[in-house]
N, C-alpha and C positions, 0 to 999 in steps of 0.2 A: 504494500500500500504506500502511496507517494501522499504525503502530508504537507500543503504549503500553510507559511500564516506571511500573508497579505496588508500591507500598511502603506497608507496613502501619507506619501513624504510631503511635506512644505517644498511650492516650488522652488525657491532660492535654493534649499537643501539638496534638493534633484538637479537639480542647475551644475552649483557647487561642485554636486560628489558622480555627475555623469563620469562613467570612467573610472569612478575610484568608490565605487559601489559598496564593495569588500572591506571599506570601511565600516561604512553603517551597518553592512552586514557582522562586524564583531562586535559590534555595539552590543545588539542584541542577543549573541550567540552568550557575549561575556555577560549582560540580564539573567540570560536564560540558566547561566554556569555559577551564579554570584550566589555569598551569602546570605543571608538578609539583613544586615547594616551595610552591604554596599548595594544591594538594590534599591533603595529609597534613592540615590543619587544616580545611580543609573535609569532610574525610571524615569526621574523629572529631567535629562538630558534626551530620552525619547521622546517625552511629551513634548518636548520643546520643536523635533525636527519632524513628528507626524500631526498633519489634520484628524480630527477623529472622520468617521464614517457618515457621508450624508444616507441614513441607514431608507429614509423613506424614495430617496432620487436613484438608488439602486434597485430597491424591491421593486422598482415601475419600469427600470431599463432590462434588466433580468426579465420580469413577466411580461414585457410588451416585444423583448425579441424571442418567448421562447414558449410563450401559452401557447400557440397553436402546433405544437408537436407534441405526438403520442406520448412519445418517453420523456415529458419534463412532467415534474410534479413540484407544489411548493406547498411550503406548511408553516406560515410564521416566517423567519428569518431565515429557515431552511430550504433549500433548494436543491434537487436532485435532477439527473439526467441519468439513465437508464437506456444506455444505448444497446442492445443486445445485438443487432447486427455486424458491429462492430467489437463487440465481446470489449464495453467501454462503459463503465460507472463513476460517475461523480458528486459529492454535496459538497454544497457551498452553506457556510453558515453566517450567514452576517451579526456582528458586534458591533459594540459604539466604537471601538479603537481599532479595530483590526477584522479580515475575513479570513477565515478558515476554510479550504478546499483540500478536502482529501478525494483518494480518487484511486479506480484500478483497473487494470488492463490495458489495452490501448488508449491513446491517450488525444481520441475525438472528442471524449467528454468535456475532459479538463480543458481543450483549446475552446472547445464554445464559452465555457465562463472567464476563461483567461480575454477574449477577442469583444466581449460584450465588456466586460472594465477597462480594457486598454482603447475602448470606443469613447469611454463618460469619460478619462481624466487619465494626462500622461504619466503621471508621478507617483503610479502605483509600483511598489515594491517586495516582488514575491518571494520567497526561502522557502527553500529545504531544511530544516534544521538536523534530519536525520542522512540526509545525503549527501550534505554540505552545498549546495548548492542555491543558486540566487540571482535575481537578474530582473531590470526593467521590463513591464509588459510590453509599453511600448518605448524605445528606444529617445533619451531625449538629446535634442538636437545643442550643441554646445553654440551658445552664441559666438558670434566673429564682431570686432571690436575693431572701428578702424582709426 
């Protein structure tokens, strides 16, 4: 099972660390690895570089690209795809601070909820925490300065 958790970064922040991603990705990896008198200061250093979740402007971008197919189901903040032809399952779970997509098999499910958030807003940032892996949904563009 692939497990991402999903955090929508402050543009300046995504701007900033395009290319040096693997930053903010230890950020969180060192959160996720800390004690608990150092994550109180690691957490307000997160808060600082993520927007929370516009949780209602997603449930409507979600079920307005994806009600009219068999295999989507929603229930609440949960979201499911159920693709059997493609031997491809996914849930999406939306938070105030972050989304969680876990997912299995081939990996058509996963790209429909990865393609529908890198449509609402560039500066979504996905991890693996278990694969080590991490990466813009959508790719951002480094400003040129002349």
């Amino acid at each position: 099972m692939r497990e991402y958790y999903i955090y929508l970064i402050e543009e300046e922040f995504a701007t900033h660390y395009f290319g040096r991603e693997s930053l903010i990705y230890h950020l969180f990896l060192e959160y996720n690895q800390s004690k608990q008198e150092q994550k109180q200061v690691l957490l307000k250093q997160i808060e600082f570089i993520t927007r929370a979740i516009p949780i209602f402007r997603i449930q409507q971008k979600i079920e307005s690209s994806l009600a009219h197919y068999s295999y989507y189901q929603s229930e609440g903040y949960i979201h499911t795809l159920e693709w059997n032809e493609f031997n491809s399952y996914a849930k999406l779970t939306i938070h105030n601070h972050y989304i969680r997509l876990q997912s299995t098999g081939s990996y058509e499910a996963e790209t429909a909820f990865f393609e529908i958030l890198r449509k609402y807003d560039r500066c979504f940032l996905a991890m693996d925490f278990s694969a080590n892996k991490f990466g813009w949904l959508n790719p951002i563009k480094e400003r040129k300065f002349v």
